[in-house]
BALOBA-1460 file (C-alpha; in Angstrom, 3 decimals):
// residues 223
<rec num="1" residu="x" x="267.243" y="37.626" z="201.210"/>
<rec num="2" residu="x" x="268.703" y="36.249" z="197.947"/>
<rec num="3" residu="x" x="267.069" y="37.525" z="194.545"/>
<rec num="4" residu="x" x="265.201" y="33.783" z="194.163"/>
<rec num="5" residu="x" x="263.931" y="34.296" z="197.324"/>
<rec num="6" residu="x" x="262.530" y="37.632" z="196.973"/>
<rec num="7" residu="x" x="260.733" y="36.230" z="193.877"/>
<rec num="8" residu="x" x="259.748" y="33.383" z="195.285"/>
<rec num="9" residu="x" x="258.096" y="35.394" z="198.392"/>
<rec num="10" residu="x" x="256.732" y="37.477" z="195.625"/>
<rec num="11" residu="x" x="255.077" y="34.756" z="193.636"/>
<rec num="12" residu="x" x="253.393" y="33.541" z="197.237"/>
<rec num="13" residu="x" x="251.997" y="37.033" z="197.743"/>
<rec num="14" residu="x" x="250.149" y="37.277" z="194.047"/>
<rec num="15" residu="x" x="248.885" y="33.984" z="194.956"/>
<rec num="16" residu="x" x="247.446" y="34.690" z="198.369"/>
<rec num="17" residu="x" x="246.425" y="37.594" z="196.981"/>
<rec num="18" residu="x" x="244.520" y="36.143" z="193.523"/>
<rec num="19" residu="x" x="243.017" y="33.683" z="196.052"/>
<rec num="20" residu="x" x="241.714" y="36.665" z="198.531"/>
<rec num="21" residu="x" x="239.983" y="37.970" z="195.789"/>
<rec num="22" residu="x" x="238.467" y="35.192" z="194.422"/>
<rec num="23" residu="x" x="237.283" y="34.450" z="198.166"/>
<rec num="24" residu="x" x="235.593" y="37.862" z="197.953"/>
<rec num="25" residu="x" x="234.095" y="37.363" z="194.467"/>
<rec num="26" residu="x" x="232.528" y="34.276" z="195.516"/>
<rec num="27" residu="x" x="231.063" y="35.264" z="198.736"/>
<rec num="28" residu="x" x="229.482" y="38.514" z="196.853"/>
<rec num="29" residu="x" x="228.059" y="36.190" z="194.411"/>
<rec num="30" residu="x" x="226.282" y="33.867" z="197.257"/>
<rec num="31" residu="x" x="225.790" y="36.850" z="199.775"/>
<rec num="32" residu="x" x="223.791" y="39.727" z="198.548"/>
<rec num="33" residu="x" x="221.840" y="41.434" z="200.385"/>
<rec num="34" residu="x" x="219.213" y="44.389" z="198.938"/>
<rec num="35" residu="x" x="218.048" y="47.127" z="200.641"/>
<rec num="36" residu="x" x="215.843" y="49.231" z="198.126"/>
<rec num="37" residu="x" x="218.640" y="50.399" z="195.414"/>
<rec num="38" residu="x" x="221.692" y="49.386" z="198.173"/>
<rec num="39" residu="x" x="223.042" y="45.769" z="198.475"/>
<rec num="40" residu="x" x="225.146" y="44.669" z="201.595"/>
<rec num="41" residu="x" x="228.078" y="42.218" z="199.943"/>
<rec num="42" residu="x" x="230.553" y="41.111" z="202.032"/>
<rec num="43" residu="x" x="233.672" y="41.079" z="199.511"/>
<rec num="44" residu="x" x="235.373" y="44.137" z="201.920"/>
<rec num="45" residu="x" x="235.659" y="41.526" z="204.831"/>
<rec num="46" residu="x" x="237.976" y="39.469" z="202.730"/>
<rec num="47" residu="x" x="239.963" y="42.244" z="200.817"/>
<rec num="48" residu="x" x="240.090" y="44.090" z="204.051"/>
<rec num="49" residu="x" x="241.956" y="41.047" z="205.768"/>
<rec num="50" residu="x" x="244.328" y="41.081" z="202.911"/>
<rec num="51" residu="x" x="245.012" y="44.778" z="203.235"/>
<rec num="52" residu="x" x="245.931" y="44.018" z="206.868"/>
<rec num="53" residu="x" x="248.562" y="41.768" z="205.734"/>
<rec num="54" residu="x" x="250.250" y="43.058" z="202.370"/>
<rec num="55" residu="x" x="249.138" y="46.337" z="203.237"/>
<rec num="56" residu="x" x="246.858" y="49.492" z="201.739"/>
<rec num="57" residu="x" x="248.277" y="49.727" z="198.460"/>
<rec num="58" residu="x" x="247.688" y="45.763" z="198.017"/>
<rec num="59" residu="x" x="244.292" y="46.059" z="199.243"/>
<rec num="60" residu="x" x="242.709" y="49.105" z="197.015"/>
<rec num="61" residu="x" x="244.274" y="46.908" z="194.199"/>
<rec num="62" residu="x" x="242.430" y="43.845" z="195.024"/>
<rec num="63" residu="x" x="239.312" y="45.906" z="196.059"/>
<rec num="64" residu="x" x="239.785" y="47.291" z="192.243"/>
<rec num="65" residu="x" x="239.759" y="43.571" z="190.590"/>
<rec num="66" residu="x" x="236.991" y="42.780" z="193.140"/>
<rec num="67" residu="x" x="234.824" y="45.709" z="191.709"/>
<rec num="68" residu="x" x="235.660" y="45.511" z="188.070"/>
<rec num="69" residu="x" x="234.945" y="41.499" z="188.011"/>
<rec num="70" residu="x" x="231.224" y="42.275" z="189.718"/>
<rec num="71" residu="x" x="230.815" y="45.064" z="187.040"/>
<rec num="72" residu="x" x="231.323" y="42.413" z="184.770"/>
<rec num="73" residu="x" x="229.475" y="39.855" z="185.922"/>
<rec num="74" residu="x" x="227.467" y="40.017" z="188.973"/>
<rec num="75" residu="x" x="226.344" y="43.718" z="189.020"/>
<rec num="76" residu="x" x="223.639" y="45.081" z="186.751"/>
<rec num="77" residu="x" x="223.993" y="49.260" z="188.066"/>
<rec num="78" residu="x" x="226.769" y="49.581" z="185.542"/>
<rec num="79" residu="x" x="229.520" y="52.536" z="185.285"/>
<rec num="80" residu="x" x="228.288" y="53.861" z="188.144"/>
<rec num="81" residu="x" x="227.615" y="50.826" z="190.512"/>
<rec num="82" residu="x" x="231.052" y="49.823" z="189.934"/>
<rec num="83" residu="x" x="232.456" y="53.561" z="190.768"/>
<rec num="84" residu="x" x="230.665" y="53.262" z="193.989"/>
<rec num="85" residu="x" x="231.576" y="50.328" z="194.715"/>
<rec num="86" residu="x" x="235.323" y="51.186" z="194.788"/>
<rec num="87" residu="x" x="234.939" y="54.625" z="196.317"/>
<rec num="88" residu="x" x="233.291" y="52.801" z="199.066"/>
<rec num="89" residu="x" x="236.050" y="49.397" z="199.359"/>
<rec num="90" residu="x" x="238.328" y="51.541" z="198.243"/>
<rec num="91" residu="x" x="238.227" y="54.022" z="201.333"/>
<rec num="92" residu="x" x="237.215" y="51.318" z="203.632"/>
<rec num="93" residu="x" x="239.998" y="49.424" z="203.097"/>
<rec num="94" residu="x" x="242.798" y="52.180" z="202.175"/>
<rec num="95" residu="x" x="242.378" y="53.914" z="205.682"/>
<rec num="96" residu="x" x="241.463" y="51.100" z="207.967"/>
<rec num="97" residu="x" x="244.549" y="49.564" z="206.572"/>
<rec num="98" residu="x" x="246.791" y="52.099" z="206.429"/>
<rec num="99" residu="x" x="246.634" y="52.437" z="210.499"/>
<rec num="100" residu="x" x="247.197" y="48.788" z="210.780"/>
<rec num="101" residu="x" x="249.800" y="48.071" z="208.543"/>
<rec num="102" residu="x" x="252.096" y="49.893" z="209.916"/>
<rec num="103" residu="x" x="251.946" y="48.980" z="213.385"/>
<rec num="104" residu="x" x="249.908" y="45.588" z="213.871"/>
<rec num="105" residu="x" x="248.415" y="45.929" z="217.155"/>
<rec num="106" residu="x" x="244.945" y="44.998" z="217.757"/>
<rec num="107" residu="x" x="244.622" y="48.520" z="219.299"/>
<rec num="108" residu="x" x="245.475" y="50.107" z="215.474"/>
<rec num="109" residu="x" x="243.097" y="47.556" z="214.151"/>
<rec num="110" residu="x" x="240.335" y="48.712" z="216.119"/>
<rec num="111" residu="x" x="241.675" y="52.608" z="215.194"/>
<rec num="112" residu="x" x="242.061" y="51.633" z="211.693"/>
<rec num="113" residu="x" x="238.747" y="49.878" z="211.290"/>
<rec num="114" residu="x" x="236.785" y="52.826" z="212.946"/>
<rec num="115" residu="x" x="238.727" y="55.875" z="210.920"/>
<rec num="116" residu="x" x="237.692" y="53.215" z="207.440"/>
<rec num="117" residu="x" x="234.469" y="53.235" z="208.635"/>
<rec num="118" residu="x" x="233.482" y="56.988" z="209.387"/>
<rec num="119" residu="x" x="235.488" y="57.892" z="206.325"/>
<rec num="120" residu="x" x="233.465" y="55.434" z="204.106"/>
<rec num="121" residu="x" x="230.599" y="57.064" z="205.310"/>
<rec num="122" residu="x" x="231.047" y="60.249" z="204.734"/>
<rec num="123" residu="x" x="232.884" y="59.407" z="201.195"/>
<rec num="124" residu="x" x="229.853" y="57.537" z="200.142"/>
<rec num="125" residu="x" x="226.666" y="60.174" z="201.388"/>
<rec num="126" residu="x" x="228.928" y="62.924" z="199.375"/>
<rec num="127" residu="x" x="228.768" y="60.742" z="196.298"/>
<rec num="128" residu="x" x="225.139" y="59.469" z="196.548"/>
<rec num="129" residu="x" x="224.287" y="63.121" z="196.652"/>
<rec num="130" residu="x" x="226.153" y="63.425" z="193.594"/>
<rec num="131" residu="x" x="225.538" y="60.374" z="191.298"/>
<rec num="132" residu="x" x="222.640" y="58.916" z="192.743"/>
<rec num="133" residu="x" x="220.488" y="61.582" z="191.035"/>
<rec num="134" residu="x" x="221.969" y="60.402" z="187.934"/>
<rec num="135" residu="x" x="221.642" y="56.561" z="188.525"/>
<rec num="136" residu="x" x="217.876" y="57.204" z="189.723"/>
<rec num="137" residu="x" x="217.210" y="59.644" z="187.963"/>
<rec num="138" residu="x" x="215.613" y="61.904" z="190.771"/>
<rec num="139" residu="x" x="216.566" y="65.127" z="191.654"/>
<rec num="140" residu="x" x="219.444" y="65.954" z="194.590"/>
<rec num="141" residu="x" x="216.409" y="67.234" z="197.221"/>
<rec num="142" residu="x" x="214.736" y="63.549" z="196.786"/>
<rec num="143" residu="x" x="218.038" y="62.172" z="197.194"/>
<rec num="144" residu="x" x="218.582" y="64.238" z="200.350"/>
<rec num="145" residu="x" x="215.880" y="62.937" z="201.659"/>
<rec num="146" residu="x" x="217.012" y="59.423" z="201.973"/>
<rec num="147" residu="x" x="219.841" y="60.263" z="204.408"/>
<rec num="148" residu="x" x="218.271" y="59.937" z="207.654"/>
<rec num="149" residu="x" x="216.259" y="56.909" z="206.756"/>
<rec num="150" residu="x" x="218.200" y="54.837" z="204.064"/>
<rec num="151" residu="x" x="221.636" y="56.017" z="203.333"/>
<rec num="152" residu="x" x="223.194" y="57.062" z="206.612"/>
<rec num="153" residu="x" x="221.964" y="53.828" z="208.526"/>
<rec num="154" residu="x" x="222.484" y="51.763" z="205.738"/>
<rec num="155" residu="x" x="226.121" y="52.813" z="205.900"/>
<rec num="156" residu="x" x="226.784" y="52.369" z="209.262"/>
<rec num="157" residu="x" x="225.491" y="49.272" z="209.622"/>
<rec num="158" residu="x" x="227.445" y="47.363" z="206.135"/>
<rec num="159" residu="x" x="230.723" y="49.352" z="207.724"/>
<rec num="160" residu="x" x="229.975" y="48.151" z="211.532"/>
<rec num="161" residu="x" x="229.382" y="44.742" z="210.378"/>
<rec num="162" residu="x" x="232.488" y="44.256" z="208.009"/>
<rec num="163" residu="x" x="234.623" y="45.748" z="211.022"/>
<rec num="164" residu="x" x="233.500" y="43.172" z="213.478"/>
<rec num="165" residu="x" x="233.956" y="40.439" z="211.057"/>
<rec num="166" residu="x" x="237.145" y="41.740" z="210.232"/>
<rec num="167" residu="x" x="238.258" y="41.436" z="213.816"/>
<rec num="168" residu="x" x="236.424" y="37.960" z="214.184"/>
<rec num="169" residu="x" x="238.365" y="35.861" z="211.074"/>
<rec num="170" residu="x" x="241.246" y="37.490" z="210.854"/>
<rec num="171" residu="x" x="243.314" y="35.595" z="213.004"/>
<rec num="172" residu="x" x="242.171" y="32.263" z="211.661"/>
<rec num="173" residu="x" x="242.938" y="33.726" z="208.159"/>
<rec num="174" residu="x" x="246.589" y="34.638" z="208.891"/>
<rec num="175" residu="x" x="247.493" y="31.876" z="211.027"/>
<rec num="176" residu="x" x="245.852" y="29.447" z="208.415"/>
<rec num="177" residu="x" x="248.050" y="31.230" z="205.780"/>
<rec num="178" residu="x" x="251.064" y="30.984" z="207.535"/>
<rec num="179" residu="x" x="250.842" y="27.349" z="208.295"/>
<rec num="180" residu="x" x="250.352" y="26.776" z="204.534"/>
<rec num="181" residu="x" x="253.558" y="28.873" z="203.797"/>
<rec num="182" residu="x" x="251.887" y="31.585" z="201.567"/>
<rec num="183" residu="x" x="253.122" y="34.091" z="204.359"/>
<rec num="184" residu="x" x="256.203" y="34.518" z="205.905"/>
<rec num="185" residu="x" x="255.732" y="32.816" z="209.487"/>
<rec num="186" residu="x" x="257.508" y="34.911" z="212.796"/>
<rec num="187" residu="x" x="258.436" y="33.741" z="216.282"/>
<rec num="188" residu="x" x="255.316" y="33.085" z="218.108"/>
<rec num="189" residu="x" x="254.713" y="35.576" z="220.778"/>
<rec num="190" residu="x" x="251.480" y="33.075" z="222.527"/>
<rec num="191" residu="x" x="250.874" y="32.590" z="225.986"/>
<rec num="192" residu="x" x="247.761" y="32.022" z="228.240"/>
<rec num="193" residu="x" x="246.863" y="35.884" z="228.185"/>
<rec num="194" residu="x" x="246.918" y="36.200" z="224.841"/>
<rec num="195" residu="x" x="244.835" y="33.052" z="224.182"/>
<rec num="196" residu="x" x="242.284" y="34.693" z="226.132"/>
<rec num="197" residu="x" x="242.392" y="37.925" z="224.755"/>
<rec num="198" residu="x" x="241.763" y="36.624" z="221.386"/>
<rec num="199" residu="x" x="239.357" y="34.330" z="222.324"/>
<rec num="200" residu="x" x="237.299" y="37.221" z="223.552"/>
<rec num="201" residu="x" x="237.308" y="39.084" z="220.830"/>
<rec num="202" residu="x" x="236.536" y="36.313" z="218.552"/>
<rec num="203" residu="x" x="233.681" y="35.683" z="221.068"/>
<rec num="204" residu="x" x="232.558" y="39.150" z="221.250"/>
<rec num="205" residu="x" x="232.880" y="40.039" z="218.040"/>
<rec num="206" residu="x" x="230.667" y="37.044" z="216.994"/>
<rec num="207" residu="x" x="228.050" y="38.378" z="219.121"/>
<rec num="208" residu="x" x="228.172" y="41.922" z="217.015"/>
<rec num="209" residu="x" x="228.725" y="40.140" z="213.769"/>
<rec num="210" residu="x" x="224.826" y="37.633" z="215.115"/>
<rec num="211" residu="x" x="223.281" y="41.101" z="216.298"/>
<rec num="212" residu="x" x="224.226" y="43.040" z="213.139"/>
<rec num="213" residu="x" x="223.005" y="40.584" z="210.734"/>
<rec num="214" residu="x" x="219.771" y="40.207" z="212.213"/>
<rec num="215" residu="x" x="219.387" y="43.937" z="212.359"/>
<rec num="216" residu="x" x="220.299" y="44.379" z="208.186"/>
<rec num="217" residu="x" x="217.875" y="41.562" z="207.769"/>
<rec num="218" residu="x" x="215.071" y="43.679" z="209.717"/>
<rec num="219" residu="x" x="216.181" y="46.666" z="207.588"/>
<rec num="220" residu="x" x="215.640" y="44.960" z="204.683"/>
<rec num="221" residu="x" x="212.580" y="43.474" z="205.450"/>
<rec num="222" residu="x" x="213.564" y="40.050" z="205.228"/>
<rec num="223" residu="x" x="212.315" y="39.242" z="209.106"/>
């Protein structure tokens, strides 16, 4: 690859990228969802699909614009909101990318996506034991308290969901990318079994993606 071409390829991936994020900063600014002091925003579905493709390093740095832009004008939990925040994309993303990337299997995916997930989790209860005190103002024992029936659920189900959406677009997103030339395209390895494959998990991962958002909506009181 010639020196123009490496820039040009270059230029194409701060594009896709800029436009990844703005996809996510758009769909947290339509899609919020409260629960008590939490809000479920989909923004890691998007950056997460971008990590897949450019990688982990490329997706904690869009998961960092992502953030700051919401502390700047979407959020209202300041400092601190927008700390969380990227502790919790930043993990997600970081490790269920960092499987992926390097071997793109949907087996590493589904790896990846569960070893983003469980660390998220246990990133973000260490942290809401030790900021939420500060951001409520409440002391670490009431805090503690919220684990079994907020936090922990709460977590699981905004890192469950985002996987199996995740798994759902992101073959539409990368073959839609490729056929507008803002990734590199590769020799097509399609045939009738793996069609079907991946229009199972689309299919079933719809299902998860229907079931999951009816059961944040129930958590939050909404139905």
């Amino acid at each position: 690859m010639t020196k123009s071409q490496k820039r040009t390829e270059n230029i194409k991936k701060l594009c896709c990228m800029a436009m990844l994020v703005a996809i996510a900063i758009v769909a947290d600014f339509f899609i919020r969802v409260p629960v008590q002091f939490l809000t479920y925003e989909p923004s890691d579905v998007v950056v997460t699909i971008g990590a897949f493709i450019f990688g982990p390093v490329a997706g904690i740095v869009m998961s960092l614009v992502v953030c700051l832009v919401e502390l700047l004008a979407i959020s209202d939990t300041g400092i601190i909101g927008f700390l969380m925040n990227f502790l919790a994309s930043g993990v997600f993303v970081g490790v269920s990318s960092l499987f992926y990337f390097k071997k793109k299997t949907l087996s590493r995916a589904v790896i990846g996506l569960v070893a983003g997930s469980l660390s998220m989790v246990v990133i973000m209860l260490l942290w809401n034991y030790i900021l939420t005190p500060i951001f409520m103002t409440s002391t670490r024992e009431e805090v503690l308290q919220l684990f079994i029936p907020l936090l922990i659920p709460f977590n699981f189900l905004k890192v469950a969901l985002n996987s199996a959406l995740v798994l759902m677009l992101y073959k539409g997103v990368v073959t839609a990318l490729r056929k507008s030339r803002l990734i590199p395209t590769r020799e097509s390895a399609d045939n009738h079994n793996f069609k079907m494959n991946t229009i199972i998990l689309i299919s079933v991962s719809a299902l998860i993606v229907a079931t999951l958002i009816l059961v944040l909506l129930i958590f939050a009181g909404i139905i």
